[in-house]
VEXNUGU-65156 format. One record per residue: residue number from 1; residue in one letter; x, y, z of N, C-alpha, C, O in turn. Coordinates in Angstrom, 3 decimals. Each point is the difference from the previous one (the first is absolute). Example, Ala and Ser with C-alpha at 12.3 -4.5 7.8 and 13.67 -1.06 7.14 Angstrom:
<nodes>
NODE,1,A,13.190,-5.690,7.800,-0.890,1.190,0.000,0.900,1.200,0.000,1.036,-0.019,0.665;
NODE,2,S,-1.386,1.069,-1.385,0.820,1.190,0.060,-0.770,1.090,0.730,0.509,1.108,0.169;
</nodes>
This chain:
<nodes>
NODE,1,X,-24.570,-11.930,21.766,-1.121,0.348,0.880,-1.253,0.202,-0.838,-0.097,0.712,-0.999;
NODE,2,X,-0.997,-1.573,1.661,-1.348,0.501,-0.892,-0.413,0.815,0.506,0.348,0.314,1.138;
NODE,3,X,-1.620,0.571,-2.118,-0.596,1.319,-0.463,-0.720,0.221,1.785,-0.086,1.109,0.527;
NODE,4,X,-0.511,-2.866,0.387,-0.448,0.344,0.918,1.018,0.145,1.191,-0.177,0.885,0.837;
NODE,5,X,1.172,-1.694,-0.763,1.205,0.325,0.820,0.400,1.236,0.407,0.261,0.406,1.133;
NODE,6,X,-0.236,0.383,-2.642,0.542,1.417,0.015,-1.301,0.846,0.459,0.163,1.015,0.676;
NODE,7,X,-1.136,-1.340,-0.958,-1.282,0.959,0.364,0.231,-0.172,1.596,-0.114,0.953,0.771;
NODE,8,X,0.506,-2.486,-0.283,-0.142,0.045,1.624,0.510,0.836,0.448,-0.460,0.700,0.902;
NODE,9,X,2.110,-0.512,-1.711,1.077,0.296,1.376,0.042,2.028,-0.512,0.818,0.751,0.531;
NODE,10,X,-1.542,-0.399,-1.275,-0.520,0.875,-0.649,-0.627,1.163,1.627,0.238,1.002,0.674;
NODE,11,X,-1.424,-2.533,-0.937,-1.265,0.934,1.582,0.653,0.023,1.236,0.039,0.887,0.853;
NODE,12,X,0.524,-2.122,-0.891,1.272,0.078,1.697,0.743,1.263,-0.033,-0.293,0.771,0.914;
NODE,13,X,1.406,-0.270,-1.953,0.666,0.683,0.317,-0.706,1.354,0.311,0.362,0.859,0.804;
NODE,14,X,-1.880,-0.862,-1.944,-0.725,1.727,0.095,-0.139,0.230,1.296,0.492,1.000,0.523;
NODE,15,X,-1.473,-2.289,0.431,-0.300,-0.023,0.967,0.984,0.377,1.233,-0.140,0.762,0.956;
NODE,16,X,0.970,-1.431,-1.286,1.317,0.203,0.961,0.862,1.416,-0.006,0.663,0.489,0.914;
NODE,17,X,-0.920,0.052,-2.389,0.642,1.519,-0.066,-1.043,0.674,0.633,0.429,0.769,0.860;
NODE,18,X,-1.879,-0.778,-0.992,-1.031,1.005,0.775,0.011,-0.316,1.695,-0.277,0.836,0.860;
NODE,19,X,0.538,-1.785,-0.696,0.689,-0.120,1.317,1.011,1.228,0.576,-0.155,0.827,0.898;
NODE,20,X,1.236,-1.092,-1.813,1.310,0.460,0.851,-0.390,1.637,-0.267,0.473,0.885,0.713;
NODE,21,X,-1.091,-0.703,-1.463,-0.680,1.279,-0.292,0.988,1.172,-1.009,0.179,1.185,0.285;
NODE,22,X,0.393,-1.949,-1.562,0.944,0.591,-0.960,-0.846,-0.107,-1.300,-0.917,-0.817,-0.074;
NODE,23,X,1.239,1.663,-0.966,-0.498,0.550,-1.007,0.026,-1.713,-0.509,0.657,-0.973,0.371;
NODE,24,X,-1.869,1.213,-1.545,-0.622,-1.374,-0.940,1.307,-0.065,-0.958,0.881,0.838,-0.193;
NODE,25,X,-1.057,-2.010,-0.286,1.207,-0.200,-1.504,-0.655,0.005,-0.870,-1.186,-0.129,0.306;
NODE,26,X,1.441,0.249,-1.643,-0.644,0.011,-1.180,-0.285,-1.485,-0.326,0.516,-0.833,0.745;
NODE,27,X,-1.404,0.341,-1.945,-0.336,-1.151,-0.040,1.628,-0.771,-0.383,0.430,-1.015,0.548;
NODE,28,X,0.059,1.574,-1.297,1.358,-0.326,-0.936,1.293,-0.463,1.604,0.669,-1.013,0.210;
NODE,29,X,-0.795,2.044,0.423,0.931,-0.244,1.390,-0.468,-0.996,0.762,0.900,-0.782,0.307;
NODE,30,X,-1.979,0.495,0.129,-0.847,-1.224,0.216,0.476,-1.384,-0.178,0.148,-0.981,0.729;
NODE,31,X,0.077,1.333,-2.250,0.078,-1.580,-0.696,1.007,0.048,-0.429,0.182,-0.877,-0.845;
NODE,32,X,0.876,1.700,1.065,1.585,0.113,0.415,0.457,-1.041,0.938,0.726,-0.987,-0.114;
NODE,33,X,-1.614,1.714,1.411,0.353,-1.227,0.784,-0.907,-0.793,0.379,0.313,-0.414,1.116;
NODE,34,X,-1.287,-0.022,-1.459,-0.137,-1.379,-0.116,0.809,-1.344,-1.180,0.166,-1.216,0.096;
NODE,35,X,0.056,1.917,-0.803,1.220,-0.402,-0.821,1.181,-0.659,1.042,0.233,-1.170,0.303;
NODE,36,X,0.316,2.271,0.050,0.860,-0.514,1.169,-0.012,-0.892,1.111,0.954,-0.694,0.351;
NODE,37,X,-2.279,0.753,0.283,-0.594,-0.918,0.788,0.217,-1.300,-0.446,0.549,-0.877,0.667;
NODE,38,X,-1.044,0.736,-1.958,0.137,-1.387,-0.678,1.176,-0.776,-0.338,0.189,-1.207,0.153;
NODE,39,X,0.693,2.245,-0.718,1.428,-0.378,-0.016,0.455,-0.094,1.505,0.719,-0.879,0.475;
NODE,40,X,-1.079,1.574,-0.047,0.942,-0.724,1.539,-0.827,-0.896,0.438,0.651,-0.294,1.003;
NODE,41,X,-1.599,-0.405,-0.946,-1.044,-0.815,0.357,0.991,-1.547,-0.688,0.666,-0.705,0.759;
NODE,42,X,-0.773,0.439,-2.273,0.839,-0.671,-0.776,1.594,-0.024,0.212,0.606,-1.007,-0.366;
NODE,43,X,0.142,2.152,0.983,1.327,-0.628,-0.169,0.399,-0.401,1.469,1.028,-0.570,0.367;
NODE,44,X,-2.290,1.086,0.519,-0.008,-0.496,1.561,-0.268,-1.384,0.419,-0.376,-0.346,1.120;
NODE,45,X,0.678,-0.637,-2.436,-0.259,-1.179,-0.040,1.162,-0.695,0.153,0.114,-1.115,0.508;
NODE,46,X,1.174,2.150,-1.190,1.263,-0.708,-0.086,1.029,0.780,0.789,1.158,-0.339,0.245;
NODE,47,X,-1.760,1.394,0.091,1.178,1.113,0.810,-0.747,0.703,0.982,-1.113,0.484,-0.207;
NODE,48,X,1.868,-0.423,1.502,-1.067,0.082,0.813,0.135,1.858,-0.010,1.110,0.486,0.219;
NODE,49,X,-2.068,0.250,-0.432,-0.491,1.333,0.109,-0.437,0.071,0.688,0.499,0.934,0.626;
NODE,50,X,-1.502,-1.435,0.027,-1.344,0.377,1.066,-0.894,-1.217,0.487,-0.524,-0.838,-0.733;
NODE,51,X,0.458,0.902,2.027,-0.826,-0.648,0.190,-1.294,0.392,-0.163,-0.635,-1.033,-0.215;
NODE,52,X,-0.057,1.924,0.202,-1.145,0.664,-0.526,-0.470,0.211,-0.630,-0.104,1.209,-0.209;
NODE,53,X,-0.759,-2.334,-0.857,-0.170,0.333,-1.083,-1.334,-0.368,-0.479,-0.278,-0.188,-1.184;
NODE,54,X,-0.999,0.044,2.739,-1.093,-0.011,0.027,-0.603,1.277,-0.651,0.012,1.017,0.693;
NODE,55,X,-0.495,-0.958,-1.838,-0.477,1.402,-0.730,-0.332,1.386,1.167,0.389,1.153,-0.187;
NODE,56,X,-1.096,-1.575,1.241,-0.275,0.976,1.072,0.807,0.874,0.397,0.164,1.147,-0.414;
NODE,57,X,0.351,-1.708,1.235,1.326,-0.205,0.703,0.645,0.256,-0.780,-0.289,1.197,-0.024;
NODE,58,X,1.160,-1.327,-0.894,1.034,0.891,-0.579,-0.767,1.529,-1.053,0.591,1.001,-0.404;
NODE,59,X,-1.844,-1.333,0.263,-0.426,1.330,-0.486,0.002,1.333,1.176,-0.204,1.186,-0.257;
NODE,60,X,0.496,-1.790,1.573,-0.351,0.843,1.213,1.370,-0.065,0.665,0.430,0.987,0.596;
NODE,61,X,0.281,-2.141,-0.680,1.503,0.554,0.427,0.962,0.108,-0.476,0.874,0.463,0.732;
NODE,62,X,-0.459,-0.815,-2.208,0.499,0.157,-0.916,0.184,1.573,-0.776,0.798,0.921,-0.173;
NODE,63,X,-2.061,-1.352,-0.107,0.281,1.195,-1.004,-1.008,1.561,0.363,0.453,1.111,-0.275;
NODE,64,X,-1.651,-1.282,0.830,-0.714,1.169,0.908,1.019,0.629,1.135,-0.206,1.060,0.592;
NODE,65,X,1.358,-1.931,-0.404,0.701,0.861,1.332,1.140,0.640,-0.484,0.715,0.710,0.708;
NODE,66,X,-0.429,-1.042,-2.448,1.273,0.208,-0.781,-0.730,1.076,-0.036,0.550,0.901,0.634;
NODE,67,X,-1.874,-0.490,-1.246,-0.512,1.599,-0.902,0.074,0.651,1.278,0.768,0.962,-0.002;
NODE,68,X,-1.525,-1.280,1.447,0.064,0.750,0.849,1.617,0.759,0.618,0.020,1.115,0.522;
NODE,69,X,0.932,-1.769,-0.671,1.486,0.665,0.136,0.030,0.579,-1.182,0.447,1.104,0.308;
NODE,70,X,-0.607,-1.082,-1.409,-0.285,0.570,-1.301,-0.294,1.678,0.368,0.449,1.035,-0.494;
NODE,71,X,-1.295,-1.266,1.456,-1.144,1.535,0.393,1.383,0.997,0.256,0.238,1.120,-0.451;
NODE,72,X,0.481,-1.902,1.263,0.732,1.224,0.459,1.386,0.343,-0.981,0.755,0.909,0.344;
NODE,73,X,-0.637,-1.269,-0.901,1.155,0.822,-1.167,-0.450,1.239,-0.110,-1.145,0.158,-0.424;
NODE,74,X,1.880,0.876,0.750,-0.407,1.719,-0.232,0.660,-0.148,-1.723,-0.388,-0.798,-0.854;
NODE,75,X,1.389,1.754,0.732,0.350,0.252,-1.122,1.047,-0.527,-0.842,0.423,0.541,-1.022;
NODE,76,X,0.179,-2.230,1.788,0.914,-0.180,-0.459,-0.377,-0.897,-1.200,-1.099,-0.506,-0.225;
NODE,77,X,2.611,0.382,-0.739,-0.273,-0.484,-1.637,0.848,-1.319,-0.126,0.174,-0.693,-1.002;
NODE,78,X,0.218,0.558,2.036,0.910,-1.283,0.081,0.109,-1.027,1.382,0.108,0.468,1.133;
NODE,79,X,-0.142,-1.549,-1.343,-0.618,-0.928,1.038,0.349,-1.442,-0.320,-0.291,-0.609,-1.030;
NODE,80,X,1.052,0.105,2.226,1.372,-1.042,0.406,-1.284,-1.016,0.852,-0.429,0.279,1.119;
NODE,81,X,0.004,-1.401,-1.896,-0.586,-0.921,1.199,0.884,-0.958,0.101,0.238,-0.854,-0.854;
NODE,82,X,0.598,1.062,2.597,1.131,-1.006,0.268,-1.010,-1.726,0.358,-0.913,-0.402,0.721;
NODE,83,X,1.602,0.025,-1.500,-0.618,-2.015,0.262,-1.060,-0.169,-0.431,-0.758,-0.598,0.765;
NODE,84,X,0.241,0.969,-1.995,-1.281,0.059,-0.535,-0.972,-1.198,0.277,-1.171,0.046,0.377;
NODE,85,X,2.101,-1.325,-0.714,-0.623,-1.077,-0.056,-0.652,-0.210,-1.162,0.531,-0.098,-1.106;
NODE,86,X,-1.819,0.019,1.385,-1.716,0.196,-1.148,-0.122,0.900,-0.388,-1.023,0.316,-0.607;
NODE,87,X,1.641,0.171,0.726,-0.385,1.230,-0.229,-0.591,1.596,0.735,-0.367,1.078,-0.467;
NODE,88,X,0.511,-1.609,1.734,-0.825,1.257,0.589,0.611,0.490,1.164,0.484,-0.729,0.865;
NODE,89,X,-0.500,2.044,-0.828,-0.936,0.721,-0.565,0.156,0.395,-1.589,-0.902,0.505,-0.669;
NODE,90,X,2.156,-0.815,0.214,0.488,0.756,-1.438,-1.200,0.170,-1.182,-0.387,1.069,-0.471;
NODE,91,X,-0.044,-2.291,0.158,-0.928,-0.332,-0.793,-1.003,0.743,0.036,-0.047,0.968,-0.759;
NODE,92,X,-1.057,-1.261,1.705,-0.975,1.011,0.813,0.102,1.470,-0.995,-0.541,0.398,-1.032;
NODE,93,X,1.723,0.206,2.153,0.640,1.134,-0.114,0.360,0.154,-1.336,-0.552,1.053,-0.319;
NODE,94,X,1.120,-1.458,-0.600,-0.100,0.185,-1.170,-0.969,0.461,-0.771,0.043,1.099,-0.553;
NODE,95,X,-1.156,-2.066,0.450,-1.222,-0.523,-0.500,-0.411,1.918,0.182,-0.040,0.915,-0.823;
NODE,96,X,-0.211,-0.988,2.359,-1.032,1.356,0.440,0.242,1.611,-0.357,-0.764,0.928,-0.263;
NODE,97,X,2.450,-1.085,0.406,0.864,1.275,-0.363,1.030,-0.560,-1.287,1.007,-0.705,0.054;
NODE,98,X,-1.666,1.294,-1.143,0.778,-0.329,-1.029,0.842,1.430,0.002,0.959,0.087,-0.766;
NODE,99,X,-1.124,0.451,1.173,0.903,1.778,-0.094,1.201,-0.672,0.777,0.919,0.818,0.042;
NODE,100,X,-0.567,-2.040,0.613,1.145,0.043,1.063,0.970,-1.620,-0.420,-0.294,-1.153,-0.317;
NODE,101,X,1.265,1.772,0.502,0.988,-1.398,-0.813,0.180,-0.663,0.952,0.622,0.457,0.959;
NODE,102,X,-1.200,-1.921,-0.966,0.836,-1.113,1.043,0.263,-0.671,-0.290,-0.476,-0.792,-0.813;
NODE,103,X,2.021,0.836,1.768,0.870,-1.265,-0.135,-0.213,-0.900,1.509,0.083,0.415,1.156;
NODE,104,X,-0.428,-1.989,-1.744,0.024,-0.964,0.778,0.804,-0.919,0.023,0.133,-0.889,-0.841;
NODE,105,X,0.844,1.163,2.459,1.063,-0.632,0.270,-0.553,-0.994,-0.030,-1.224,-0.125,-0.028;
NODE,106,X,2.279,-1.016,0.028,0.007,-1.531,0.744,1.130,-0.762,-0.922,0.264,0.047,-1.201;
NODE,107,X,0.396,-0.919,2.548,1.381,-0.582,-0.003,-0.262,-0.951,-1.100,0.731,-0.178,-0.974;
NODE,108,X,-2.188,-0.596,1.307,-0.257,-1.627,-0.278,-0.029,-0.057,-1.389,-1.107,0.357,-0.402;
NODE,109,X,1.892,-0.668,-0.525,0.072,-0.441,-1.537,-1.763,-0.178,-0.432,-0.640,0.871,-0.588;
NODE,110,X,0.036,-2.329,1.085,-0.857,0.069,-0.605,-1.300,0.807,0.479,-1.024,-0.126,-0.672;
NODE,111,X,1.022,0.976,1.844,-1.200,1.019,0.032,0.632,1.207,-0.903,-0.902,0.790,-0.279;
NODE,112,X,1.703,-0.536,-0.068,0.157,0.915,-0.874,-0.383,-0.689,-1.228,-0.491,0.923,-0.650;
NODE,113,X,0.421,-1.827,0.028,-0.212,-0.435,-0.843,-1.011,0.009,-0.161,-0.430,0.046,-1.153;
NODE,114,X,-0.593,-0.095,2.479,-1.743,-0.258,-0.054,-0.548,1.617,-0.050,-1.121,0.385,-0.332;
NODE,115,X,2.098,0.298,0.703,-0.538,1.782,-0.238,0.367,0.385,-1.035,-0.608,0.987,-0.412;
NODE,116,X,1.975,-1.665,-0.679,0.126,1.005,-1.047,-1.513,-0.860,-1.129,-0.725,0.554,-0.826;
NODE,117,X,0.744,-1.984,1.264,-1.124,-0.651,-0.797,-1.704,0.925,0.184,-0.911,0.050,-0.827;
NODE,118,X,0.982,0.576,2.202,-1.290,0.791,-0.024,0.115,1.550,-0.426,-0.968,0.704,-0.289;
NODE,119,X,2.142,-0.344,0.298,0.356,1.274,-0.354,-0.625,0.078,-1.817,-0.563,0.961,-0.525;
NODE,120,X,0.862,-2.143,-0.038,-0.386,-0.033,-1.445,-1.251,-0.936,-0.065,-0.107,-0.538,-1.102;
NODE,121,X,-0.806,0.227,1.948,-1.097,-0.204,-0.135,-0.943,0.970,0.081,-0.925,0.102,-0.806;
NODE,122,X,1.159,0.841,2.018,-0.599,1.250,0.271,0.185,1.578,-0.629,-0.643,1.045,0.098;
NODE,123,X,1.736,-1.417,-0.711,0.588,0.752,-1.527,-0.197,1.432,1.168,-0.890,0.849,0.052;
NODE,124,X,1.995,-1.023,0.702,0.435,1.051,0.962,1.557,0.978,-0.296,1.192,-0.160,0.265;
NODE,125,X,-1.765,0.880,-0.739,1.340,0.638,-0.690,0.905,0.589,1.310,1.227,-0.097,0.030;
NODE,126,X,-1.959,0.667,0.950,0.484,0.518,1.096,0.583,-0.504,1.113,0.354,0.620,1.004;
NODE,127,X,-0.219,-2.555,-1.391,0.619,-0.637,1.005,1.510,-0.472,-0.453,0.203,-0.339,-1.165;
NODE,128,X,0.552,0.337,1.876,1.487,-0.621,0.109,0.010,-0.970,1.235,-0.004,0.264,1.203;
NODE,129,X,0.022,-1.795,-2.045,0.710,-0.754,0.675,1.767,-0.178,0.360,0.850,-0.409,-0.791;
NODE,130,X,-0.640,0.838,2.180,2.009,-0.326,0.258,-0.161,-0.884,0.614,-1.025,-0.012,0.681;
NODE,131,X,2.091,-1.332,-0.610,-0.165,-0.726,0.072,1.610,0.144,0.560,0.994,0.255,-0.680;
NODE,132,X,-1.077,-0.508,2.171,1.136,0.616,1.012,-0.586,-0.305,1.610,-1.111,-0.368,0.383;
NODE,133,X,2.485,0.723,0.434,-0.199,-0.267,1.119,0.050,1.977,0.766,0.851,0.830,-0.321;
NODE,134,X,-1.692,-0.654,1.045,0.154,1.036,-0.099,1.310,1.173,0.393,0.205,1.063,-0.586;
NODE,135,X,0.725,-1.744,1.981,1.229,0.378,-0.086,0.814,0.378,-1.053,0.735,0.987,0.045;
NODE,136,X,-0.888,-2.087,-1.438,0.660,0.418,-0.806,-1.250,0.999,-1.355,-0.211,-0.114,-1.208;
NODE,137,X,-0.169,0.768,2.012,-0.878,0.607,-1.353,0.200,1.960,0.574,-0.027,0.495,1.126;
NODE,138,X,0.168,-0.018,-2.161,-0.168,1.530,0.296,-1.528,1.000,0.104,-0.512,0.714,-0.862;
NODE,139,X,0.088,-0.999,2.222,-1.301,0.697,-0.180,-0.038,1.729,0.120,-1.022,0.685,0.041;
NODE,140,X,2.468,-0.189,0.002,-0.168,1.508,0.314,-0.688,0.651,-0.674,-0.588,0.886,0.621;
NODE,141,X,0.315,-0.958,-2.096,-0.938,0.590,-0.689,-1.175,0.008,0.456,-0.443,1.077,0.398;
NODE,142,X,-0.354,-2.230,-0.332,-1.412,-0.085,0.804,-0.471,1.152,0.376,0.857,0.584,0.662;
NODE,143,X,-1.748,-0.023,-0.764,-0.594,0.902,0.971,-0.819,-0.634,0.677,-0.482,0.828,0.773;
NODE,144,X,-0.089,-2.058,-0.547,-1.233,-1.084,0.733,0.705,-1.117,-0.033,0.357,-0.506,-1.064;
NODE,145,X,-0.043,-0.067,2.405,-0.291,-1.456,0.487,-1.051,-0.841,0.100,-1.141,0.395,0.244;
NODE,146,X,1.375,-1.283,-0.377,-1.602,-0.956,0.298,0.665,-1.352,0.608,0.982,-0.574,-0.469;
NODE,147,X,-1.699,0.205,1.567,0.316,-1.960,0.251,-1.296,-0.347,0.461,-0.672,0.841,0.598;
NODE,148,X,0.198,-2.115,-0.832,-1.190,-0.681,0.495,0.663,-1.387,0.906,-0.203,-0.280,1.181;
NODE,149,X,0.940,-0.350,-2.061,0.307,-1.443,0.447,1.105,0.495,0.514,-0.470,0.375,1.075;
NODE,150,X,1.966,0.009,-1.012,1.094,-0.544,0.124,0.642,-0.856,0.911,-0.185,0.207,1.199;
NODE,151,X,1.020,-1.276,-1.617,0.187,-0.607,1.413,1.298,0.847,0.818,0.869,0.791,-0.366;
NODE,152,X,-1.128,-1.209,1.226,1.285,0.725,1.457,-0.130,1.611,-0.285,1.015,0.693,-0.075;
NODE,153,X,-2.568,-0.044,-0.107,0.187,0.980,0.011,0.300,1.206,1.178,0.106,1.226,0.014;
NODE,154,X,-0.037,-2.340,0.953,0.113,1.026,0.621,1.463,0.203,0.943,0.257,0.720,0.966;
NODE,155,X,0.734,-1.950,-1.926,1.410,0.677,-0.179,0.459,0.613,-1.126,1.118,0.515,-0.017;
NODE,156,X,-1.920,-0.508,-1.025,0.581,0.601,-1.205,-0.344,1.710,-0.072,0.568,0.997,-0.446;
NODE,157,X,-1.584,-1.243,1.016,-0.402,1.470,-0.147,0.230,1.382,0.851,-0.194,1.151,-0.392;
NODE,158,X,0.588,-1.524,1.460,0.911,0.939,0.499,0.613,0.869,-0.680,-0.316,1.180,-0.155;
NODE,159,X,1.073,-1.659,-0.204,1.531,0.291,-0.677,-0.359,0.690,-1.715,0.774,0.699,-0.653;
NODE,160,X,-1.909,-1.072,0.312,-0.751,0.616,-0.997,-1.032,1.569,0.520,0.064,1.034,-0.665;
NODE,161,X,-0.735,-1.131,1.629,-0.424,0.958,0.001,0.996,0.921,0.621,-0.266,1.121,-0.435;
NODE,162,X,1.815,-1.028,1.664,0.700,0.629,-0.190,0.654,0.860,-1.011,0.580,1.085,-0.028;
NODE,163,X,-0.836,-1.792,-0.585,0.729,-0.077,-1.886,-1.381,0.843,-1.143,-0.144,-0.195,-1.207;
NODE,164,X,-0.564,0.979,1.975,-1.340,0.341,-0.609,0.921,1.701,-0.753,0.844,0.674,0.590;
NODE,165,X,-1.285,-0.485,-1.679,0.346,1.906,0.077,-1.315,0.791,0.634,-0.965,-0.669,0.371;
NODE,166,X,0.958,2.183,-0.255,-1.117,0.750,0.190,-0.932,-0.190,-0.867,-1.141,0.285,0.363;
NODE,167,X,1.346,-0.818,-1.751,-0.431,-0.062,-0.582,-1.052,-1.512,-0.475,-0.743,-0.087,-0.978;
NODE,168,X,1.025,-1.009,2.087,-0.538,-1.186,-0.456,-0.834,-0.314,0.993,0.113,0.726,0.988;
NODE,169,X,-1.140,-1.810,-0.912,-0.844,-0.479,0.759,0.538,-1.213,0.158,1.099,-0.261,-0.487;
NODE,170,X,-1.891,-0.733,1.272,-0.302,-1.593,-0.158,-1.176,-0.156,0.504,-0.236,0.352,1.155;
NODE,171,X,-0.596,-0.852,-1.868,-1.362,-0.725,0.383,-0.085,-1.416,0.386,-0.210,-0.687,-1.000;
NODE,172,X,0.302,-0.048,2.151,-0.195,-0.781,0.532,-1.452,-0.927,0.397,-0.895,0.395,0.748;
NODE,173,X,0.930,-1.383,-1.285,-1.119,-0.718,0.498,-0.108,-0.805,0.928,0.137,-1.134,-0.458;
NODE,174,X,-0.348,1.121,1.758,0.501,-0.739,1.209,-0.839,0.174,1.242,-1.078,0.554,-0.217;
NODE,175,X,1.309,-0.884,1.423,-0.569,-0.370,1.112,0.819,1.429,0.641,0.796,0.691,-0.637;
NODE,176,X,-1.107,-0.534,1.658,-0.102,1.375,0.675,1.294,-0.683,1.207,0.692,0.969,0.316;
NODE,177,X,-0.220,-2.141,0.352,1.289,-0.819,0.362,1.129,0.936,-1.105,0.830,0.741,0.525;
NODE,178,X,-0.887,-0.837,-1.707,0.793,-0.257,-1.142,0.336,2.140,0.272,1.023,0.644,0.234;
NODE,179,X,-2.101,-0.351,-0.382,0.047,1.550,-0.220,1.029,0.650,1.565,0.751,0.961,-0.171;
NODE,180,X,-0.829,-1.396,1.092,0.577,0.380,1.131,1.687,-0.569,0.054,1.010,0.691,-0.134;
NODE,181,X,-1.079,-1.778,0.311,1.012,-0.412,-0.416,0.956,0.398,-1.132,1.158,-0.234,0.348;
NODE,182,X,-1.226,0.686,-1.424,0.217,0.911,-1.306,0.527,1.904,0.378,0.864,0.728,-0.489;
NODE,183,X,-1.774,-0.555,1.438,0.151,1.358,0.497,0.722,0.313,0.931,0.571,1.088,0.074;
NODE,184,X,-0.481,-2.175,0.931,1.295,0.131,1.310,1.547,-0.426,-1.002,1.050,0.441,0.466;
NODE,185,X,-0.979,-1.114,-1.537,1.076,-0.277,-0.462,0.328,0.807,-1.161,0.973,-0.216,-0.723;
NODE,186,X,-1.837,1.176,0.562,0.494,0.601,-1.674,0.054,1.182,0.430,0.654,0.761,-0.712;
NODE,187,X,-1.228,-0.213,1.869,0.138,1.419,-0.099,-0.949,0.985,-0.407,0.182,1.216,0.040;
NODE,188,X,-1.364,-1.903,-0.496,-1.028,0.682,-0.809,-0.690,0.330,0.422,-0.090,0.076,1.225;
NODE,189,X,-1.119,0.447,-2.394,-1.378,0.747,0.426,-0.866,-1.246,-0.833,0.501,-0.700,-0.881;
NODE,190,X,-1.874,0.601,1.360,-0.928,-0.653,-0.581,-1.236,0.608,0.173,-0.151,0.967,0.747;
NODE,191,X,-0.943,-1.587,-1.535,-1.417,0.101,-0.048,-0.811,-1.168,-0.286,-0.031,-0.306,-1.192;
NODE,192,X,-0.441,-0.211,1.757,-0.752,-1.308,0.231,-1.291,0.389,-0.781,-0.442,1.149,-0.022;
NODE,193,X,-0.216,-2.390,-0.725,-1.922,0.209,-0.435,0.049,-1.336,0.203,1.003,-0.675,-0.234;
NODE,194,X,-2.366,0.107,0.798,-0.339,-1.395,0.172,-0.635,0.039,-1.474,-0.556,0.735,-0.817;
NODE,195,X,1.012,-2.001,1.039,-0.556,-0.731,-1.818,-1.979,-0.075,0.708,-0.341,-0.422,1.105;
NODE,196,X,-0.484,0.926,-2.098,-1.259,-0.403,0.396,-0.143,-1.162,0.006,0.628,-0.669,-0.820;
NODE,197,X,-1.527,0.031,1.772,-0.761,-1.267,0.401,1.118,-1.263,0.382,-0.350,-1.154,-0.246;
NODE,198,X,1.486,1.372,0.757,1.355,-0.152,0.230,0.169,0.269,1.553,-0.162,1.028,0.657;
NODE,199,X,0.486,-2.116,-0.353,0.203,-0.268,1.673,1.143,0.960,0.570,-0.040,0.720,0.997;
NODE,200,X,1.069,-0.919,-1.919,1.506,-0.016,0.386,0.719,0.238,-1.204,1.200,-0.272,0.027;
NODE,201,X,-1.830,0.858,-1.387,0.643,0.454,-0.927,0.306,1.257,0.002,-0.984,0.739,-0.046;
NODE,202,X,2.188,-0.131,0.090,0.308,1.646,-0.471,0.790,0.386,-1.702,0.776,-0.680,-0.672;
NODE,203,X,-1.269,1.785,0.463,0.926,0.270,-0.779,1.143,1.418,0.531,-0.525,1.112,0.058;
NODE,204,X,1.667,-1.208,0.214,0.878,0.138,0.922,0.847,1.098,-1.081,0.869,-0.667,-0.562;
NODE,205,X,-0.835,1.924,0.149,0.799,1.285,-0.180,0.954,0.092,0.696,-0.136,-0.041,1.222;
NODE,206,X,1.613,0.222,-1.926,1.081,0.182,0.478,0.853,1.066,-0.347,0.572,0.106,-1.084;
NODE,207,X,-0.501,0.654,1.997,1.323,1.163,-1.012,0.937,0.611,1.564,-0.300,-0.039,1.193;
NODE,208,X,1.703,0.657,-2.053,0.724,0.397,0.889,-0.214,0.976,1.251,-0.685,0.923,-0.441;
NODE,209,X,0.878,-0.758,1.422,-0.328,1.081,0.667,0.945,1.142,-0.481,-0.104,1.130,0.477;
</nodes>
């Protein structure tokens, strides 16, 4: 990526964080992820990550809606993003809260391959790539859930947020269909925030009753 590439996707993302209305990044976190941007920009040539990869547009739904679920972590130190994909929210979330360890699931051989490759580009000490399906992975430790993408989430997750302790969350990124549906079948409690400037985006709090 050149010096002006990175300056672009630089002003998109500032712009897009003073939007959603969450604390600034340092210049260094910045160009963390625009770093990342670029690498997924380049390996989105041969593996499909995203369709989104108009600098705007993923500075505003990508990764401005990753810091904004970011906002709400209270005090936890450990944090499970099931189906990472690209990375996000994990990356993001990494980048912003270096005090908090994440591990970013995903089944797919080579997107794990494209996160442990950004994990050591972004010289992120606080990320763990697992590279698993999540049935077979042990998230009881977790004190924080996270999903943005997953597919059939909304048979998998049931049975996961049943499976929550007093002690754990899940942060959900989803449509407000997804949040109801989730709550007549799990048993739970929630708290909804619309994603700013977002038609039909929530970020969706989950814990046991």
């Amino acid at each position: 990526m050149s010096r002006d590439q990175g300056d672009t996707f630089k002003s998109a993302l500032t712009e897009a964080i003073s939007g959603v209305g969450i604390v600034t990044l340092s210049d260094e976190q910045l160009s963390q992820l625009a770093k990342h941007y670029s690498m997924m920009c380049r390996w989105n040539q041969r593996l499909n990550l995203t369709r989104i990869t108009d600098v705007s547009e993923a500075a505003r739904l990508h990764y401005a809606e990753s810091l904004f679920g970011a906002s709400f972590i209270a005090g936890e130190r450990t944090l499970l993003d099931i189906g990472s994909g690209a990375g996000f929210p994990a990356i993001p979330v990494a980048v912003a809260r270096p005090d908090v360890q994440v591990s970013a699931l995903d089944a797919n051989q080579k997107k794990s391959l494209f996160l442990k490759e950004a994990k050591d580009e972004l010289g992120l000490s606080n990320l763990t790539v697992v590279t698993s399906r999540l049935e077979e992975t042990d998230w009881t430790d977790y004190e924080l859930l996270m999903s943005r993408a997953l597919d059939r989430a909304e048979n998998v997750l049931p049975s996961v947020i049943e499976r929550l302790s007093p002690r754990q969350r899940l942060i959900l990124f989803c449509g407000p269909d997804l949040v109801g549906k989730l709550e007549r079948e799990a048993n739970c409690r929630s708290e909804a925030h619309a994603v700013p400037h977002s038609e039909a985006r929530l970020i969706a709090v989950f814990s046991r009753k």
